[in-house]
N, C-alpha and C positions, 0 to 999 in steps of 0.2 A: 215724434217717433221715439221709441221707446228700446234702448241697448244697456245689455249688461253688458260689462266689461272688466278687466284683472288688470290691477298693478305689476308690470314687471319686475317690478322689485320686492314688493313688499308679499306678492299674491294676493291682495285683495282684491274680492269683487264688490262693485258699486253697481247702481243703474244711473244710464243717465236720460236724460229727457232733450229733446232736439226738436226745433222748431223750424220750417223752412222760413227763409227769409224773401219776402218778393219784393221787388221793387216798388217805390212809393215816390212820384212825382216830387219835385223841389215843387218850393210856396212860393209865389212871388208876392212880397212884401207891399205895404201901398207905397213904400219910396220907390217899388220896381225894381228891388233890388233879389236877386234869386237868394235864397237859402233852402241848405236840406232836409228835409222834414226831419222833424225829431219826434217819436211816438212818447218821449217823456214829458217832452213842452204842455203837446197836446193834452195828459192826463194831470198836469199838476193844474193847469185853466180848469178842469172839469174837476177835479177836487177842491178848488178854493173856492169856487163858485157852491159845492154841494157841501162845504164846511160844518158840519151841526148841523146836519140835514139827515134826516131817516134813507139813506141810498147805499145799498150795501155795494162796496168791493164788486163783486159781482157783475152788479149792474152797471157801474164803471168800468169794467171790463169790458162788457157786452157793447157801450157805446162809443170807445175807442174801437174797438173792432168793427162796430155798423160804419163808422168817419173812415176808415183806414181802408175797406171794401169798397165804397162810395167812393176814394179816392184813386183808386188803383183799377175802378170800374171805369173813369173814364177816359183812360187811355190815353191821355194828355202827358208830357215829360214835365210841364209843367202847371200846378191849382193858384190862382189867387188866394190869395189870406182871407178875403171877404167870403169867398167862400168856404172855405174853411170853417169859418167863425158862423156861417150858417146852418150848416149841417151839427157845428155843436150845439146850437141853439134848438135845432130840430131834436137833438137827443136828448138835449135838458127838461125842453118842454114837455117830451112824457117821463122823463124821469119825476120831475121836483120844481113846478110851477115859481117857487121862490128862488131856488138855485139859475131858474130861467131869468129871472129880473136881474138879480144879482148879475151875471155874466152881461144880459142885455144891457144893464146902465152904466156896465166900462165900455163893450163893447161900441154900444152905441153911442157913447159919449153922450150922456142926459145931463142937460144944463141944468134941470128945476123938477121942480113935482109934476108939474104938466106933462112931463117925459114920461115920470113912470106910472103918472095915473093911465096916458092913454097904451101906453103897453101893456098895464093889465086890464083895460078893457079890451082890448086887442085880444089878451090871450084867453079871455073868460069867454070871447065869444068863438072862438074856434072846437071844432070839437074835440072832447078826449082823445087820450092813446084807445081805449074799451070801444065808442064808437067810429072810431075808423077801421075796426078791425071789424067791424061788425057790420061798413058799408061796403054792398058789391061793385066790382069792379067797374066800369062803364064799357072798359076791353078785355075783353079774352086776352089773358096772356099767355092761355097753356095753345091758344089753336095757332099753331104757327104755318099754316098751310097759304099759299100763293091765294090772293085773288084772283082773278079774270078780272080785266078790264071790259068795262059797257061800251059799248060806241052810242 
């Protein structure tokens, strides 16, 4: 939302820019232990992972915003960390294929090369961001009308 506004004192006008804020599930950590989400945690993981990486601003933008939606979509008070860490992973994989390994070999704790050879054959065989947008559905998501039940 977007307000101008005057200084009482001085009479200056400014605009300022306002954001609503919605509530965002606590994480629960793998010791189990709750903490509050922090939306700065989550972007500095997805910028150290995309470090020297072609991925504009922007784009990190957009995929804190998809993880923060994803998170607050499931109606839960409280996300496990694991899942957390997979949905970034989801947003990195079509981000920045390297920035995905990079995240995946902390993440997942890779002991050797064999970790990350078979994760990027893992990720080589899955399809792009380009062809999934380009496979149809299998379900109508826009028909939201009641079935009839068969006997």
């Amino acid at each position: 939302m977007r307000r101008r506004r005057e200084c009482p004192v001085c009479f200056g006008r400014f605009t300022t820019f306002e954001k609503a804020q919605l509530a965002t599930p606590n994480v629960i950590k793998r010791s189990g232990d709750p903490e509050p989400f922090r939306e700065d945690k989550l972007r500095q993981g997805i910028e150290h992972a995309i470090y020297k990486r072609p991925v504009s601003p922007e784009m990190v933008d957009h995929a804190v915003e998809s993880i923060m939606r994803k998170m607050r979509a499931t109606g839960e008070r409280e996300v496990p960390s694991r899942q957390v860490g997979e949905w970034v992973m989801e947003e990195l994989r079509d981000l920045d294929h390297v920035a995905y390994v990079r995240f995946a070999s902390i993440y997942r704790s890779f002991q050797d090369v064999n970790a990350f050879r078979e994760e990027i054959e893992a990720l080589q065989k899955l399809p792009t961001a380009e062809q999934r947008k380009l496979q149809l559905p299998l379900i109508d998501s826009t028909d939201k009308t009641p079935r009839k039940r068969q006997s």
